[in-house]
KEBADO-305104 format. One record per residue (C-alpha): z, y negated, x negated. Coordinates in steps of 0.5 Angstrom, whole numbers, padded with zeros to 4 digits, always signed. Each point is the difference from the previous one (the first is absolute). Layout:
REM KEBADO-305104
ZYX/...
***
This chain:
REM KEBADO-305104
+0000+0000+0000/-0003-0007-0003/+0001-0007+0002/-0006-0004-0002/+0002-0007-0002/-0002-0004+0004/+0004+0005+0006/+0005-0001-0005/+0000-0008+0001/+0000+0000+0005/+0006+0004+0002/+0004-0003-0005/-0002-0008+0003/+0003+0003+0006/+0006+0003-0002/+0001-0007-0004/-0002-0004+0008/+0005+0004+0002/-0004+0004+0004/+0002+0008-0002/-0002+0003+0006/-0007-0002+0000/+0001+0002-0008/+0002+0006+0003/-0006+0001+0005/-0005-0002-0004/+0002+0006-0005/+0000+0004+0006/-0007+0000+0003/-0002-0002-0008/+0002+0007-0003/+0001+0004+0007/+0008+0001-0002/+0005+0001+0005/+0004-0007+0001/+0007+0004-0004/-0005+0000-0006/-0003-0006+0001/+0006-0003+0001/+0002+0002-0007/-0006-0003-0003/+0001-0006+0002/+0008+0000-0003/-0003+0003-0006/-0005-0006-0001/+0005-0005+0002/+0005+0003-0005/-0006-0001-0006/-0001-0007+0004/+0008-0002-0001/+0000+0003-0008/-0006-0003-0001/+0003-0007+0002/+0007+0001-0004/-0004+0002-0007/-0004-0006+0002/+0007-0005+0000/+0003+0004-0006/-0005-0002-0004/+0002-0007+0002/-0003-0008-0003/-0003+0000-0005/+0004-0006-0004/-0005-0003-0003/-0005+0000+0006/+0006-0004+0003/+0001-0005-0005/-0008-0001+0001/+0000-0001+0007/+0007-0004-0001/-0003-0005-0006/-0007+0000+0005/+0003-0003+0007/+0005-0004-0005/-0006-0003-0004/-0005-0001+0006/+0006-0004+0004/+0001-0005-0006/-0008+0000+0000/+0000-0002+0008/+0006-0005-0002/-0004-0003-0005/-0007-0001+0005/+0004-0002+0005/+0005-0006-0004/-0007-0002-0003/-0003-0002+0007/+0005-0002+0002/+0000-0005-0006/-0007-0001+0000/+0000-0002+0008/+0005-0005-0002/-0004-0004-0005/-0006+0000+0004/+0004-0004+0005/+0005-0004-0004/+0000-0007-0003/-0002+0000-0007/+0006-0006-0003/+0002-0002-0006/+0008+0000-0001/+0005-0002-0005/+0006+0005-0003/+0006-0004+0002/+0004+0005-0003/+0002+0006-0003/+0005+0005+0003/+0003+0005-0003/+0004+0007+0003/+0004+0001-0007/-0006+0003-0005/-0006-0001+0005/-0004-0008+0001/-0003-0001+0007/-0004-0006+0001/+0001-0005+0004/-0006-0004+0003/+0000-0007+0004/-0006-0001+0004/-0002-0005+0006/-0005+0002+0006/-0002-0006+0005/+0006-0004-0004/+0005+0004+0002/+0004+0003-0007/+0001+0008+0000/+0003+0004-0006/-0002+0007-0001/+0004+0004-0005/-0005+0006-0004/+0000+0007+0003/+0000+0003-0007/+0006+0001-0005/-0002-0001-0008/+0005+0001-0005/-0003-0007-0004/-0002-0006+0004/-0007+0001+0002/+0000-0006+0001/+0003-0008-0003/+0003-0005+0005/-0005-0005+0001/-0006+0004+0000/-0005-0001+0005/-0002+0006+0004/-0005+0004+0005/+0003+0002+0007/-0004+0003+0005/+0004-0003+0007/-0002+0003+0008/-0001-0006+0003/+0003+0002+0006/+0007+0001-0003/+0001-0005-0007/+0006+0005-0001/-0006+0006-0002/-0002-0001-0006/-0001+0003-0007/-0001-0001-0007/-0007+0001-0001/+0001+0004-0006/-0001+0007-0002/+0007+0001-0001/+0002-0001+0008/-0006+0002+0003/-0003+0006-0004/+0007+0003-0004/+0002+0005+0006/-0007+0002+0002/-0002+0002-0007/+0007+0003-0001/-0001+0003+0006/-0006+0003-0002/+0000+0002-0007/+0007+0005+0003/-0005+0002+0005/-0005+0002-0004/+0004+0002-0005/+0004+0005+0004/-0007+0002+0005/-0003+0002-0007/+0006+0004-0002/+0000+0003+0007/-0007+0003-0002/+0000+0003-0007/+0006+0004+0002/-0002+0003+0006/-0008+0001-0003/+0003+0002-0008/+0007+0002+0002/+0000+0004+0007/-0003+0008-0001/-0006+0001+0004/
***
């Protein structure tokens, strides 16, 4: 008594939807067998079924597969981040007020400086304090910078450097990159195929 593969299949896609009856009747009008006999088949095939399953989860995750995916999906988050901060960016200054401002002072939080900008828009004065932190004074009290200022809220504004606007989104990205790239030599070099 011989059960095709494809006859095997099928019994077991039934047993596995829960249909062991139908498992059972199948096997009875396919191999003429009484239904005791049939029905022992079909217990046999669905206990190769469970065994197969178990040996499967004992071997269990590959680490390195693992670590792969984990860099990867880290990677393109970072990569989605960068995209999304440099639009983001790229949207305000096309909209924004291009003004020249002076630096009135520099803050200092212990071993990091901070700039801090006076500027007027439509002769009311704004004070804008820089975004990003530098361990030396990016810039000297008195120098005239670059602003980038929404128009429909003075308060919006940033410095038009490549400091405060590109800073995040090149960390950003170069880490996104960096973990993608990684992510993807150890899943092709270092997971066994």
């Amino acid at each position: 008594m011989q059960i095709s593969e494809d006859d095997k299949a099928y019994i077991t896609a039934l047993l596995e939807s829960g249909d062991k009856l139908g498992a059972v009747r199948h096997i009875q009008q396919t191999l003429s067998l009484s239904a005791e006999d049939a029905l022992t088949l079909a217990e046999r095939l669905e206990e190769q079924n469970f065994d197969k399953k178990i040996a499967s989860l004992e071997q269990g995750v590959n680490p390195a597969s693992l670590v792969g995916t984990v860099f990867t999906v880290v990677g393109f988050i970072l990569l989605s981040l960068a995209f999304i901060f440099g639009f983001q960016d790229y949207k305000f200054a096309t909209s924004a007020i291009p003004l020249m401002g002076k630096v009135t002072r520099i803050d200092n939080n212990g071993s990091m400086y901070v700039p801090v900008v006076s500027y007027e828009l439509f002769g009311v004065p704004h004070e804008y304090t820089g975004t990003v932190s530098t361990s030396s004074p990016a810039f000297s009290v008195g120098e005239e910078v670059e602003l980038l200022v929404n128009a429909n809220d003075p308060a919006d504004a940033k410095l038009n450097s490549f400091l405060d606007r590109w800073f995040v989104v090149t960390l950003l990205g170069g880490m996104g990159l960096l973990f993608s790239t990684i992510g993807y030599f150890v899943r092709r070099i270092v997971t066994p195929r």
